[in-house]
C-alpha positions as CSV (number, residue, x, y, z in Angstrom):
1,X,2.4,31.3,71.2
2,X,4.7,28.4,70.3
3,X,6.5,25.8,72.9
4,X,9.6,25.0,72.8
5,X,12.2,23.4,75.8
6,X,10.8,20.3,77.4
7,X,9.0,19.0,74.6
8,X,10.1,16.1,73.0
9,X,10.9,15.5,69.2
10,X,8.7,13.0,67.4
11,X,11.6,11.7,65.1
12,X,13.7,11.0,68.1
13,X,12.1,10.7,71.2
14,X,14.9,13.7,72.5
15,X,14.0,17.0,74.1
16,X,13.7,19.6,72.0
17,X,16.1,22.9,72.2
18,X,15.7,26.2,71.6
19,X,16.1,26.1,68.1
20,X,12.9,24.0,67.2
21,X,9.8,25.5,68.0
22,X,6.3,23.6,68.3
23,X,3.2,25.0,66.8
24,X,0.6,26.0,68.9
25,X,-2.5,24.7,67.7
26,X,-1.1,21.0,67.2
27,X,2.2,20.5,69.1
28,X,4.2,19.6,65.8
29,X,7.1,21.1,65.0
30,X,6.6,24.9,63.2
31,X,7.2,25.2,59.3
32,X,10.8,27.1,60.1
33,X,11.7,24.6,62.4
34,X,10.4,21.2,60.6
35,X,12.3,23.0,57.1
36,X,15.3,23.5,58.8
37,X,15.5,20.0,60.3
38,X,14.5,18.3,56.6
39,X,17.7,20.8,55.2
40,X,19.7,18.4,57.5
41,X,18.2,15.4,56.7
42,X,18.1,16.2,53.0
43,X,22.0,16.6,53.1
44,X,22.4,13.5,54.6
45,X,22.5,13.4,58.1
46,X,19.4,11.2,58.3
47,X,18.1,9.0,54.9
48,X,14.9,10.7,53.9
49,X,13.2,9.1,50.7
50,X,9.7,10.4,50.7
51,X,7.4,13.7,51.4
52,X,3.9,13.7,52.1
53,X,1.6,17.1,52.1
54,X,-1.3,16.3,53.7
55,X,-4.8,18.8,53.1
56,X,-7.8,18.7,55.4
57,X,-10.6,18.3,52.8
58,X,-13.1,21.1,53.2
59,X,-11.8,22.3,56.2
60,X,-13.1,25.7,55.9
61,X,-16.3,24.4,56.5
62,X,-15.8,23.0,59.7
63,X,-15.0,27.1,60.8
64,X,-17.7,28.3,58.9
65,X,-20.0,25.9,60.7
66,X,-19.1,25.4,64.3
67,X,-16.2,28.1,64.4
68,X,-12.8,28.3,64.8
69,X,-11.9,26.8,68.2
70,X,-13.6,23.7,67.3
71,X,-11.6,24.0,63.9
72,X,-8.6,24.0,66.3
73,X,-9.9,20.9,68.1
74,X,-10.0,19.3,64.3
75,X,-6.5,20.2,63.4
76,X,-5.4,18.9,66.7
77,X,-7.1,15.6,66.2
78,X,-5.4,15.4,62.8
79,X,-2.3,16.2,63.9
80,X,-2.5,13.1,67.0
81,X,-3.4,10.7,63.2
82,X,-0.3,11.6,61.9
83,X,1.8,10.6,64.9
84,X,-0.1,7.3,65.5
85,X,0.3,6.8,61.8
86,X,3.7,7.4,60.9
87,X,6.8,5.5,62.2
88,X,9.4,6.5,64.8
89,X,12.2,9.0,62.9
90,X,9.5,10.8,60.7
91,X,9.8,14.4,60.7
92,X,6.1,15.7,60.7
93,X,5.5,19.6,60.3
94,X,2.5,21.9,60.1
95,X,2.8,24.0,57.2
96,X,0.3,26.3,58.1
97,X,-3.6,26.8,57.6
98,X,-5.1,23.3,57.1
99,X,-1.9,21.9,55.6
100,X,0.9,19.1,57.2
101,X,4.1,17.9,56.1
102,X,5.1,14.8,56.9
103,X,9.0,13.5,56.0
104,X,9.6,9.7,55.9
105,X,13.0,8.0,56.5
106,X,14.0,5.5,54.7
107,X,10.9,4.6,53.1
108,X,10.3,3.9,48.9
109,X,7.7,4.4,47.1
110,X,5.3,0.8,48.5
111,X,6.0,1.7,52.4
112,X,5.6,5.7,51.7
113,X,2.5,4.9,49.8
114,X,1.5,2.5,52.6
115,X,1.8,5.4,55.3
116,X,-0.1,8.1,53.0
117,X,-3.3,5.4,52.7
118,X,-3.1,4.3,56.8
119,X,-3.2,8.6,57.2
120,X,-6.1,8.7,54.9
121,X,-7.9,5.9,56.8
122,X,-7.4,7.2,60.3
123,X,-8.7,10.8,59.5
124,X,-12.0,8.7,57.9
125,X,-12.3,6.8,60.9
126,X,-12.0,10.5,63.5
127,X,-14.7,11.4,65.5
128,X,-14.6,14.6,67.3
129,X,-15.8,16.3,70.2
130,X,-15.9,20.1,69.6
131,X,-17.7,23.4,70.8
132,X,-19.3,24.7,68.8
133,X,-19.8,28.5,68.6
134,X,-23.2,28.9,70.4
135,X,-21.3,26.4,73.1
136,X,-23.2,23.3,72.2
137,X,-21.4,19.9,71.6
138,X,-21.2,18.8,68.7
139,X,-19.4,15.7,67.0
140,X,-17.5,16.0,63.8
141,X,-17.3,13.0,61.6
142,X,-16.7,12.3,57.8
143,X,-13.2,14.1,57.8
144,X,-11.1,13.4,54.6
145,X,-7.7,14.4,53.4
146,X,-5.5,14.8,50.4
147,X,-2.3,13.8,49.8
148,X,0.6,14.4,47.5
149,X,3.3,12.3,47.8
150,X,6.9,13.1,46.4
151,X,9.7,10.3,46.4
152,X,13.1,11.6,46.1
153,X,15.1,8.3,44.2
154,X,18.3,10.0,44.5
155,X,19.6,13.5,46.8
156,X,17.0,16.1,46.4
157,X,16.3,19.4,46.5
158,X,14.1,20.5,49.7
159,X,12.3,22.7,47.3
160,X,12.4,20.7,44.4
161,X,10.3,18.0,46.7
162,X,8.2,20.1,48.3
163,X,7.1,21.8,44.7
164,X,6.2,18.1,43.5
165,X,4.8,17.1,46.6
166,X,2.4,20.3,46.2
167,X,2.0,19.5,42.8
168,X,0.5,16.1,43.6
169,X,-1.5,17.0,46.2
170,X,-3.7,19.7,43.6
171,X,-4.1,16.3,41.3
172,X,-5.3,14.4,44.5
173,X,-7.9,17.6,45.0
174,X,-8.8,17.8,41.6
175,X,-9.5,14.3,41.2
176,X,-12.2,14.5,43.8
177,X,-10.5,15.0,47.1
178,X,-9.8,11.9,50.0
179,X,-7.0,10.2,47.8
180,X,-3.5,10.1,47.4
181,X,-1.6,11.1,44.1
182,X,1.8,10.1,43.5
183,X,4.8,12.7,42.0
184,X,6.9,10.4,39.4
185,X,10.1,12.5,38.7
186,X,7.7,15.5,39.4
187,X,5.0,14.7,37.1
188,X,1.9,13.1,39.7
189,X,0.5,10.0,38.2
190,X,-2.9,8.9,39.1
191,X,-3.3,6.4,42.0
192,X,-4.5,3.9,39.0
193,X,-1.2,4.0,37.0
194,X,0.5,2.6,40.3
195,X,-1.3,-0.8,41.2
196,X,0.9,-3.1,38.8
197,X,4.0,-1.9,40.6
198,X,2.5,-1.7,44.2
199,X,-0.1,-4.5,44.2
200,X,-2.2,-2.2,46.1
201,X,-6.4,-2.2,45.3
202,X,-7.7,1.0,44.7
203,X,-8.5,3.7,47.2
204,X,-11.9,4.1,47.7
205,X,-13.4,7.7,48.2
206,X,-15.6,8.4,50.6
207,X,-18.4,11.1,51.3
208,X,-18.1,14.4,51.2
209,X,-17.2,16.3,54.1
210,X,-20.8,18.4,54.0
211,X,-22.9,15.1,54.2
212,X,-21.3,13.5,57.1
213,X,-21.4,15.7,60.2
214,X,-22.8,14.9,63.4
215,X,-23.5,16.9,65.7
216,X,-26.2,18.5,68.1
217,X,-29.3,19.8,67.0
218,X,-29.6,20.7,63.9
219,X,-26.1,19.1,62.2
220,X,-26.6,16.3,59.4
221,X,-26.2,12.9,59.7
């Protein structure tokens, strides 16, 4: 079931009508509502620069090992990092499974780039209180994502972005997962190939989701 009426947009603080829709699982705006909304913005009614897709790393373990609802209670808690983590008049969106889309305003390729690494942090730093499926407690740590980041330089394409968004986001998975990669004109550079333009150090990758549960009984440490 998704929400809709007195809920309040994210981007601008206002109510939202009856032609946005929230989705259910983790009260940001659904993939028809967040594309139509970035159409707008896209065609200039609001400056929008850069597109983050977001990935839970490994998420299908989380269901696989405590079950669904408390994979809900993840996507929930990741969904609360992006709004702490991204600026007032960001359009964030669930695109569906374990997959977020996050559009920034007004923001190049340092300050998008910025945003995509305080994400990655946040998630690192989660700790989550879950049921698990036998209905014991558990707490879920060592949460990672992936992101590909798309800068549109000049008007763009919502699907053109989107494609090279996606496009870095597999180059941040096949690299090793818990990284950003960067789309230049569509073509994702590695995270390495940015640092003389960005003066940013390196992003460090940290352990793999399966290592890094906690939890009751018998979950690793």
């Amino acid at each position: 079931m998704e929400e809709s009426g007195s809920a309040r947009c994210h981007s601008c603080g206002g109510p939202l009508d009856g032609r946005w829709a929230l989705d259910a699982r983790t009260g940001l705006l659904n993939w028809p509502s967040w594309t139509e909304e970035a159409l707008k913005w896209l065609h200039g009614r609001l400056p929008a620069e850069a597109l983050l897709m977001v990935d839970l790393d490994h998420f299908k373990s989380v269901n696989d090992r405590f079950g669904h609802l408390a994979g809900d209670t993840v996507l929930l808690a990741a969904a609360e990092v992006l709004r702490s983590c991204t600026r007032r008049g960001d359009l964030l969106g669930r695109y569906g499974g374990d997959e977020f889309v996050v559009l920034l305003s007004a923001a190049g390729h340092a300050e998008a780039i910025t945003v995509a690494e305080r994400i990655g942090q946040c998630v690192r730093e989660l700790t989550v209180g879950a049921v698990a499926v036998e209905g014991a407690p558990v707490t879920i740590r060592g949460l990672s994502v992936s992101i590909g980041l798309a800068v549109a330089d000049t008007p763009s394409d919502l699907r053109e972005l989107l494609l090279a968004a996606d496009t870095a986001l597999l180059t941040a998975k096949r690299a090793g997962r818990d990284q950003v990669s960067v789309a230049a004109h569509g073509i994702p550079r590695q995270r390495a190939e940015l640092d003389s333009e960005c003066s940013f150090a390196p992003l460090v990758v940290g352990a793999p989701l399966a290592r890094a549960f906690a939890g009751h009984g018998s979950a690793n440490r």
